[in-house]
C-alpha positions as CSV (number, residue, x, y, z in Angstrom):
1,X,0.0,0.0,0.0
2,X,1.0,3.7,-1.1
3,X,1.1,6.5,1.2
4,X,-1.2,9.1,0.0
5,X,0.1,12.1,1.8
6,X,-2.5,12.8,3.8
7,X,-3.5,10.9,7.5
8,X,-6.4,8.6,7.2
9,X,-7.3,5.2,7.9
10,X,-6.2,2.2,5.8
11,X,-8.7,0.5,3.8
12,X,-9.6,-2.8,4.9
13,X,-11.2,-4.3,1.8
14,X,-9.7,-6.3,-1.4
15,X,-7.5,-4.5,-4.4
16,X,-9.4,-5.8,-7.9
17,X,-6.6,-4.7,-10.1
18,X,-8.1,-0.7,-10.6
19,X,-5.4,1.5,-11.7
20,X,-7.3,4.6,-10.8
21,X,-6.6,3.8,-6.8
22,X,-5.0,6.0,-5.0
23,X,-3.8,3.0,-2.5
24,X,-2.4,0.7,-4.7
25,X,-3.0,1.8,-8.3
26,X,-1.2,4.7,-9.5
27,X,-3.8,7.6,-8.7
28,X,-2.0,10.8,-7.8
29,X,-4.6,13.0,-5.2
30,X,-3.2,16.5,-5.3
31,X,-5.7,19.9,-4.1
32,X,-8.8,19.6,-1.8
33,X,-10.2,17.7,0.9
34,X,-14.3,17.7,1.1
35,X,-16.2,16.1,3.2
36,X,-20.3,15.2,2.4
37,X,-22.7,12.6,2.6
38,X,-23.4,10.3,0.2
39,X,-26.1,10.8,-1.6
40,X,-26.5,8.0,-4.5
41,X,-24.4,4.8,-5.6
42,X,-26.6,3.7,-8.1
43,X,-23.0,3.9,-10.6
44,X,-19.8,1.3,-11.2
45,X,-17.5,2.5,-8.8
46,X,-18.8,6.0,-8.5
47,X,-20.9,7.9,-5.7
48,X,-22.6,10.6,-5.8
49,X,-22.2,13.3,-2.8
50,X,-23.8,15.8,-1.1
51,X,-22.4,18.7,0.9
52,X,-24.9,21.3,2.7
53,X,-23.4,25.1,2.8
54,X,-25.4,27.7,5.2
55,X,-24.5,31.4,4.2
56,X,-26.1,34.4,6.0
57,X,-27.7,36.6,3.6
58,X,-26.9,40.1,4.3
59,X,-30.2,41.7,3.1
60,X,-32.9,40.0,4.8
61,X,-31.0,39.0,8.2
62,X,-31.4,35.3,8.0
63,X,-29.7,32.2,6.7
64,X,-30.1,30.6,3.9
65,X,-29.6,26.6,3.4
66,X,-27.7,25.5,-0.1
67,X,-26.8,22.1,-1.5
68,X,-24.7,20.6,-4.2
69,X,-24.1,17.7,-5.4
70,X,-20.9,16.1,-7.3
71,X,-19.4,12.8,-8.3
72,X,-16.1,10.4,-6.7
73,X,-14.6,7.3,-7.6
74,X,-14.9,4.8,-5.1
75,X,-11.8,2.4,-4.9
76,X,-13.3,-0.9,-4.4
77,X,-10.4,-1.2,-1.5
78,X,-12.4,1.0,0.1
79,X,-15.4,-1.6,0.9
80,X,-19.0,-1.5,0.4
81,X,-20.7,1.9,1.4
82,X,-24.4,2.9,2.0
83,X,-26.4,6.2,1.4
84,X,-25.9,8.4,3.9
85,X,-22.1,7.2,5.0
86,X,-19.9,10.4,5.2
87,X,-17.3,10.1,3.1
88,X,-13.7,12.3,3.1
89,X,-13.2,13.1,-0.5
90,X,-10.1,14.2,-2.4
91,X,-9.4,15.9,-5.5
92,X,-7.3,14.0,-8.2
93,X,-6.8,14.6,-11.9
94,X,-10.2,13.9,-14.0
95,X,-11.2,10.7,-14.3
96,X,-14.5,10.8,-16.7
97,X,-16.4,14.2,-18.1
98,X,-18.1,14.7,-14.5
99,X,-15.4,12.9,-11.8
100,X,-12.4,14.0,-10.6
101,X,-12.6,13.7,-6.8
102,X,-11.5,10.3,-5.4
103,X,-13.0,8.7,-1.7
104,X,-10.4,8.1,0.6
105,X,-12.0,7.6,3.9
106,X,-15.4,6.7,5.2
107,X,-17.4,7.2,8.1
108,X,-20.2,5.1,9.2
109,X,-23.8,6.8,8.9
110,X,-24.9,9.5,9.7
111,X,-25.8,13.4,9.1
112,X,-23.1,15.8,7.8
């Protein structure tokens, strides 16, 4: 197993041979560090995550509650995962026309 360059847990599950993990493919993770909750993993070896932003808007004195919502790869070293599971994300070079963040640690259930 690689070291990433960042602290995080080891994964405990099985390498299937993916070159595009950052563990024991040849991945390179460079940039940011999100955290969400997953919101979908209806795809092969991708998730779909959610990350809730509050921002105070200025005008009318109260908060305002935003979403969005973007795609990872999930290694399959990483192990099975379940909506709602948050999930440390990390940003890596792109790796289809909408991913180009990669999971690299996950936290059983839960709200964000």
């Amino acid at each position: 197993m690689r070291d990433i360059g960042i602290d995080v847990k080891a994964p405990t599950g099985e390498w299937d041979g993916d070159e595009n993990c950052p563990f024991y493919g040849s991945l390179r993770l460079r940039g940011q560090v999100l955290e969400g909750t997953i919101a979908s993993v209806g795809m092969q070896s991708t998730i779909t995550l959610q990350r809730d932003n509050v921002r105070y808007m200025q005008k009318y004195e109260r908060f305002e509650k935003r979403t969005s919502k973007m795609s990872a790869h999930l290694p399959a070293c990483i192990g099975k995962v379940e909506v709602g599971d948050i999930v440390k994300v990390m940003e890596c070079r792109p790796l289809s026309k909408s991913v180009a963040f990669c999971v690299i640690e996950v936290s059983a259930g839960g709200e964000a």
